[in-house]
C-alpha positions as YAML, in Angstrom:
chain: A
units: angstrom
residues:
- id: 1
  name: UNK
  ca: [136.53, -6.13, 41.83]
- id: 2
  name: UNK
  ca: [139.27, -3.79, 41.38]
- id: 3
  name: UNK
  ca: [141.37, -6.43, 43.52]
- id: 4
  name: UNK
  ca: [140.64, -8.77, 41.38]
- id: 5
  name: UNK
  ca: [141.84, -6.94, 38.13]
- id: 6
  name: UNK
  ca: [144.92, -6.13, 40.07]
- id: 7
  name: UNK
  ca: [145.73, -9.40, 40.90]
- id: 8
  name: UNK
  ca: [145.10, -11.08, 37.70]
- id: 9
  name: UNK
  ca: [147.11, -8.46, 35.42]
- id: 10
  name: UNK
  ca: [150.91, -7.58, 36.06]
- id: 11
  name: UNK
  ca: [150.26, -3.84, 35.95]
- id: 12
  name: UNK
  ca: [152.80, -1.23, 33.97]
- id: 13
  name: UNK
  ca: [153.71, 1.55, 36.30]
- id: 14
  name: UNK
  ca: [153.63, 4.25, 33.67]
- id: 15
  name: UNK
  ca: [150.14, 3.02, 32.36]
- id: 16
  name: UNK
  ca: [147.38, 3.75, 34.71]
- id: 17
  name: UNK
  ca: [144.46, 1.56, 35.28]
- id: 18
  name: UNK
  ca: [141.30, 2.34, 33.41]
- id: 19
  name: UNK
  ca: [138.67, 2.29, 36.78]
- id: 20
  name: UNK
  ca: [141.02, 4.72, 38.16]
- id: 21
  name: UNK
  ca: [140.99, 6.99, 35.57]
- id: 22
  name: UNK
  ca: [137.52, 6.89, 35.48]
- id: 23
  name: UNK
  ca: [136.83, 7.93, 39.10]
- id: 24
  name: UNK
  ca: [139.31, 10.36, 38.55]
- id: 25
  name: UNK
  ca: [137.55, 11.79, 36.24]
- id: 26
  name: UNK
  ca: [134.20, 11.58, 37.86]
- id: 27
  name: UNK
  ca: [135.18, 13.56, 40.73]
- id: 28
  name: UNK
  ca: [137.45, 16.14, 38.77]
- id: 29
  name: UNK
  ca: [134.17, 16.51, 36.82]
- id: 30
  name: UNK
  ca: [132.48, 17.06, 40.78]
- id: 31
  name: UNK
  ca: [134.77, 19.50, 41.99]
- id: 32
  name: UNK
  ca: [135.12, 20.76, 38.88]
- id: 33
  name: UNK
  ca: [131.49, 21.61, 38.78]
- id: 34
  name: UNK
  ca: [131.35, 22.77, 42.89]
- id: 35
  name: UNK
  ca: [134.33, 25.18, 41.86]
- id: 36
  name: UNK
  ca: [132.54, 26.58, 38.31]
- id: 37
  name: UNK
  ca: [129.34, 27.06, 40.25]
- id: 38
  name: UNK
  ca: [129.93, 28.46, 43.75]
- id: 39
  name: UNK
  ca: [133.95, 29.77, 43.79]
- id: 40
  name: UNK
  ca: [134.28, 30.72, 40.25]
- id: 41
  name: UNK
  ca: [130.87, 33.37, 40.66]
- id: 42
  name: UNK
  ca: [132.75, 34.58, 43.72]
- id: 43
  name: UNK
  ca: [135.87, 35.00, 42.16]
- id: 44
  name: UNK
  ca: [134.48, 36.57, 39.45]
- id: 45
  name: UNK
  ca: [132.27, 39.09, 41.63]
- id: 46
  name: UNK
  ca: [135.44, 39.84, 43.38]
- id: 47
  name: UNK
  ca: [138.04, 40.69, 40.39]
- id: 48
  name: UNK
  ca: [134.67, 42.26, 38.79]
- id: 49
  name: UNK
  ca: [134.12, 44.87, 42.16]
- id: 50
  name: UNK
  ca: [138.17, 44.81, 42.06]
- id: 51
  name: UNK
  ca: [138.16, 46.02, 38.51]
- id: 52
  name: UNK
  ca: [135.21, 48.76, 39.26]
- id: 53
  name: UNK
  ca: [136.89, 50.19, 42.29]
- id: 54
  name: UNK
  ca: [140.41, 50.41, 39.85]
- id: 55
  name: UNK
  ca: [138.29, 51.85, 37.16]
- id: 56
  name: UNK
  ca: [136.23, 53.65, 39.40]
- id: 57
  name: UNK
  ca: [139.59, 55.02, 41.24]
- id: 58
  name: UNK
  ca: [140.96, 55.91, 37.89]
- id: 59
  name: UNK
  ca: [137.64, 57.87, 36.93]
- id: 60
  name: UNK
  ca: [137.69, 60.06, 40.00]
- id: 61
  name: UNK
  ca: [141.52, 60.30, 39.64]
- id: 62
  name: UNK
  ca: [141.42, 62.00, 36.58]
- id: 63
  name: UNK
  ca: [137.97, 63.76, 37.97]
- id: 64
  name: UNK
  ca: [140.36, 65.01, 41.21]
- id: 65
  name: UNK
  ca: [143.08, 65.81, 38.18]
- id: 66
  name: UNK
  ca: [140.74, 67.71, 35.86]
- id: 67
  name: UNK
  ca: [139.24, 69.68, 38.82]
- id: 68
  name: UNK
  ca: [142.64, 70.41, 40.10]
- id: 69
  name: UNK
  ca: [143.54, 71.88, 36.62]
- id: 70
  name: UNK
  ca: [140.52, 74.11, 36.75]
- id: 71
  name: UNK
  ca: [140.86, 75.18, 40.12]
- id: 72
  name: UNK
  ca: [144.76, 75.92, 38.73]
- id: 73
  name: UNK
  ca: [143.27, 77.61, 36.18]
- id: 74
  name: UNK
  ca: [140.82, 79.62, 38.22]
- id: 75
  name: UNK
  ca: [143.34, 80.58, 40.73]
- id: 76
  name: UNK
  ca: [145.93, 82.05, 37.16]
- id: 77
  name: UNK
  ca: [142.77, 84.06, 36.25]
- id: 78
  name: UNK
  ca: [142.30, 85.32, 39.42]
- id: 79
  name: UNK
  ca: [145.93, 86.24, 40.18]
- id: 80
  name: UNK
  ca: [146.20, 87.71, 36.77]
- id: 81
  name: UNK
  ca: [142.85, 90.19, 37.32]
- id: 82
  name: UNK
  ca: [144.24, 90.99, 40.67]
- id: 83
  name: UNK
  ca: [147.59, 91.85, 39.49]
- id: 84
  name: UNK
  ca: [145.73, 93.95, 36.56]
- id: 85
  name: UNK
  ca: [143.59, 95.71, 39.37]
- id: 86
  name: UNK
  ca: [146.74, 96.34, 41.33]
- id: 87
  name: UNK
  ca: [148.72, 97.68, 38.26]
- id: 88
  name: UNK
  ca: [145.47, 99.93, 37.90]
- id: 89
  name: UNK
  ca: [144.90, 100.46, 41.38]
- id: 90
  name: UNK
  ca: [148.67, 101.76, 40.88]
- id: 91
  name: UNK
  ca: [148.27, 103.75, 38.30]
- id: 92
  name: UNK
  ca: [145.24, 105.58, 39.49]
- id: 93
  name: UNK
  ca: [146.77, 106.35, 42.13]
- id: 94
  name: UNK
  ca: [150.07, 107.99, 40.51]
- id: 95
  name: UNK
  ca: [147.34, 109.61, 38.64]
- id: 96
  name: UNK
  ca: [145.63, 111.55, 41.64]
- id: 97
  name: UNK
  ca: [149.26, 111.76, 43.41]
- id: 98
  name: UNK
  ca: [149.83, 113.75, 39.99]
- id: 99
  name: UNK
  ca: [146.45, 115.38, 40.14]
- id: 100
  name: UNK
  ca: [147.18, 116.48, 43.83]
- id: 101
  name: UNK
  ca: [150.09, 117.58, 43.18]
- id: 102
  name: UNK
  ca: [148.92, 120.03, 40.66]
- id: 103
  name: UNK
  ca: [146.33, 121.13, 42.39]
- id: 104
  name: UNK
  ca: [148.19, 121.94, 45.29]
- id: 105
  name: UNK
  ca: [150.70, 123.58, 42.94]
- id: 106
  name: UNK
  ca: [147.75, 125.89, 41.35]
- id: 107
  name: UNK
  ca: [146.65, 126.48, 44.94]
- id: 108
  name: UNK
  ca: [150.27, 127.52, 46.19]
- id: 109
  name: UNK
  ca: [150.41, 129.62, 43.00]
- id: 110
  name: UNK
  ca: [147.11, 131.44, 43.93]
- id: 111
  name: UNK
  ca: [147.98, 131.97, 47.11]
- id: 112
  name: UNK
  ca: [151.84, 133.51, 46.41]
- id: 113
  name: UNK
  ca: [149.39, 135.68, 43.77]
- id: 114
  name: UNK
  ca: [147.31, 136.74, 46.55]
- id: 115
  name: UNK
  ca: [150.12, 137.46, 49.14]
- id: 116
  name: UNK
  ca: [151.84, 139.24, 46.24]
- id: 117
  name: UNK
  ca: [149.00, 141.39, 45.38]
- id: 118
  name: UNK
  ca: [148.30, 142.13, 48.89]
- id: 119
  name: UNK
  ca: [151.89, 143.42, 49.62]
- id: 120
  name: UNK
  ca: [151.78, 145.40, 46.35]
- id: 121
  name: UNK
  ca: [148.27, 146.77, 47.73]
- id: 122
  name: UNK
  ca: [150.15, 147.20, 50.82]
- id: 123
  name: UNK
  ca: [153.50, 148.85, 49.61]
- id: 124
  name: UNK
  ca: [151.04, 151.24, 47.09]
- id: 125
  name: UNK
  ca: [149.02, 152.26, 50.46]
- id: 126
  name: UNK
  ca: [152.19, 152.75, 52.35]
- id: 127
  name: UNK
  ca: [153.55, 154.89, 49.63]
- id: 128
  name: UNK
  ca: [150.81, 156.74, 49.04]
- id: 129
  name: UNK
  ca: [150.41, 157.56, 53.07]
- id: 130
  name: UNK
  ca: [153.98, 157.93, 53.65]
- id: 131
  name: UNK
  ca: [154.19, 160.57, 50.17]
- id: 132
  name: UNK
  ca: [151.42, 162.24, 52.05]
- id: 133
  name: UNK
  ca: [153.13, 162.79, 55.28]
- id: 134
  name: UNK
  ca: [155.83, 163.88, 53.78]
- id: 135
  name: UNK
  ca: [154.08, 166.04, 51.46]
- id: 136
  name: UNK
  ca: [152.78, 168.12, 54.69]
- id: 137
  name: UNK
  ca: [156.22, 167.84, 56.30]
- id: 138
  name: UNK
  ca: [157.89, 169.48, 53.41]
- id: 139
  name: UNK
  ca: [154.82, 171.53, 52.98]
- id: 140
  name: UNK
  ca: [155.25, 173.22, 56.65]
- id: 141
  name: UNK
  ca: [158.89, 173.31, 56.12]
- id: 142
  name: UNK
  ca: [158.88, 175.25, 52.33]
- id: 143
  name: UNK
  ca: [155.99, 177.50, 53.79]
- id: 144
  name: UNK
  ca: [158.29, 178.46, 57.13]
- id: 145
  name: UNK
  ca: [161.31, 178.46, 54.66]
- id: 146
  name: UNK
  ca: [159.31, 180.41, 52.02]
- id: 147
  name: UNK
  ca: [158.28, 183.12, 54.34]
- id: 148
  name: UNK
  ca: [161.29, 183.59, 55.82]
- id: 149
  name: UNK
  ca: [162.20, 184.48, 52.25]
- id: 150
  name: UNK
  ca: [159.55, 186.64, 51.16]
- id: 151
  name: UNK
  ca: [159.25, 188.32, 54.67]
- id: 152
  name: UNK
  ca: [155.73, 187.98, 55.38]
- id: 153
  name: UNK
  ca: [153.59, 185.03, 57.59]
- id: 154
  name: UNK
  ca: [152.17, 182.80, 55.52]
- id: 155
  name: UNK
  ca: [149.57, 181.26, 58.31]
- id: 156
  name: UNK
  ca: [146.55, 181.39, 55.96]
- id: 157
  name: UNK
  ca: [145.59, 177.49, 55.49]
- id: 158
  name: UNK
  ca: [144.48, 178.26, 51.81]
- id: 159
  name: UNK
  ca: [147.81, 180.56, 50.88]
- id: 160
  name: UNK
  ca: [149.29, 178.00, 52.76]
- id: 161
  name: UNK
  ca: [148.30, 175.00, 50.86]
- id: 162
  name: UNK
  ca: [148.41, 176.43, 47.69]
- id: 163
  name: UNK
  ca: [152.02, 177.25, 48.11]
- id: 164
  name: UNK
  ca: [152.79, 173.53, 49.31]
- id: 165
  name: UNK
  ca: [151.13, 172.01, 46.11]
- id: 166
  name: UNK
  ca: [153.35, 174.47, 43.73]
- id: 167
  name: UNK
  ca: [156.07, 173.66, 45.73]
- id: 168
  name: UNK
  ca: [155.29, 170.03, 44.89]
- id: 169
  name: UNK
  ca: [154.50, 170.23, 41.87]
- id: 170
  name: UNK
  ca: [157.50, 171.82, 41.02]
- id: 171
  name: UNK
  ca: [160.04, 169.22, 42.60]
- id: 172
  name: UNK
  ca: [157.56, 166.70, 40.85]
- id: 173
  name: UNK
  ca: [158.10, 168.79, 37.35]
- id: 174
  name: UNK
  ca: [162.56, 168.11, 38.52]
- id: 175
  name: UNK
  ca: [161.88, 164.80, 38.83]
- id: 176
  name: UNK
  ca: [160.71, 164.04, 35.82]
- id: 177
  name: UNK
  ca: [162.26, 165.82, 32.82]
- id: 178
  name: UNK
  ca: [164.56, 168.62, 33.03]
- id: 179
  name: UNK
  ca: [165.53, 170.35, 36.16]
- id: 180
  name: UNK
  ca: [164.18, 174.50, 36.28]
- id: 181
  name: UNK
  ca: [166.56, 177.20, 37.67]
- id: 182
  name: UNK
  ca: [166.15, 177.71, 41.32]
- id: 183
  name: UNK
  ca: [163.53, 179.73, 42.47]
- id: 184
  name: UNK
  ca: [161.88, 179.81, 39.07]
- id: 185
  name: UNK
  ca: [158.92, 177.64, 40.78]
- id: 186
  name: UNK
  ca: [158.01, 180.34, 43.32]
- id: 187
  name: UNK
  ca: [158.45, 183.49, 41.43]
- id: 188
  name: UNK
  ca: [156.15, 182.46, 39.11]
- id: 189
  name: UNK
  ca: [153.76, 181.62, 41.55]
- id: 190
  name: UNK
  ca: [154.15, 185.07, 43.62]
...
């Protein structure tokens, strides 16, 4: 039939031929349909799982971001409180270097007290020892040179130490205010 239409019309090659178009459009309407109901569910499934994965990719970018930032955050808070506890850490310690210090200064003080006290104990026992020695050494010597003077032996232990204390006592007296004539001492003891 179709060769018969052909052959009885002288066809215009810019103007198609009506049958034609028809089955055209019969199976663009097939494939048409085989596309919209097999590829374009697949197609769709695929840019639909594409577009979840992006979306899905952007949501746990910005979860990876956001967690980043806190962790950021976190690790400022925690630099910051350990530079505070070193700055304290820092200044405790200046505080018991200070503290130390003192102490050991108090304790240094004490102890140049002590050593002080003890060599004033020390000097006061050595004076008083060494006054006493020579107390009997000039003693024995004014009791020789003070009988040699009056003439007589003056062995007797008590005439002897009563002499020796006037004779002190005397040179004492010089010492500290005005000084007697000599001899005045031991005549008025005689």
């Amino acid at each position: 039939m179709l060769i018969e239409l052909a052959a009885e019309e002288p066809q215009s090659p810019v103007v198609p031929v009506v049958p034609e178009i028809v089955i055209g459009l019969i199976c663009f309407g097939v494939i048409f349909f085989v596309f919209y109901k097999k590829l374009v569910p697949s197609i769709n499934k695929v840019l639909e799982e594409r577009r979840a994965a992006i979306e899905g990719g952007m949501e746990k970018a910005e979860a990876v971001q956001a967690e980043a930032r806190q962790t950021l955050e976190s690790y400022k808070e925690q630099l910051a409180e350990a530079r505070h506890e070193a700055a304290r850490m820092r200044q405790e310690a200046q505080e018991q270097g200070a503290a130390l210090i003192a102490e050991m200064r108090e304790e240094g003080q004490r102890q140049r007290e002590e050593i002080i006290a003890a060599g004033h104990t020390q000097i006061a026992a050595d004076r008083k020892q060494a006054a006493e020695l020579l107390r009997q050494d000039v003693g024995k010597l004014a009791i020789d040179l003070a009988g040699r003077l009056v003439g007589e032996s003056l062995e007797d232990h008590a005439r002897q130490s009563r002499t020796i204390d006037r004779f002190l006592d005397d040179l004492e007296r010089q010492a500290e205010g005005g000084v007697p004539a000599a001899g005045q001492g031991f005549e008025a003891g005689r």
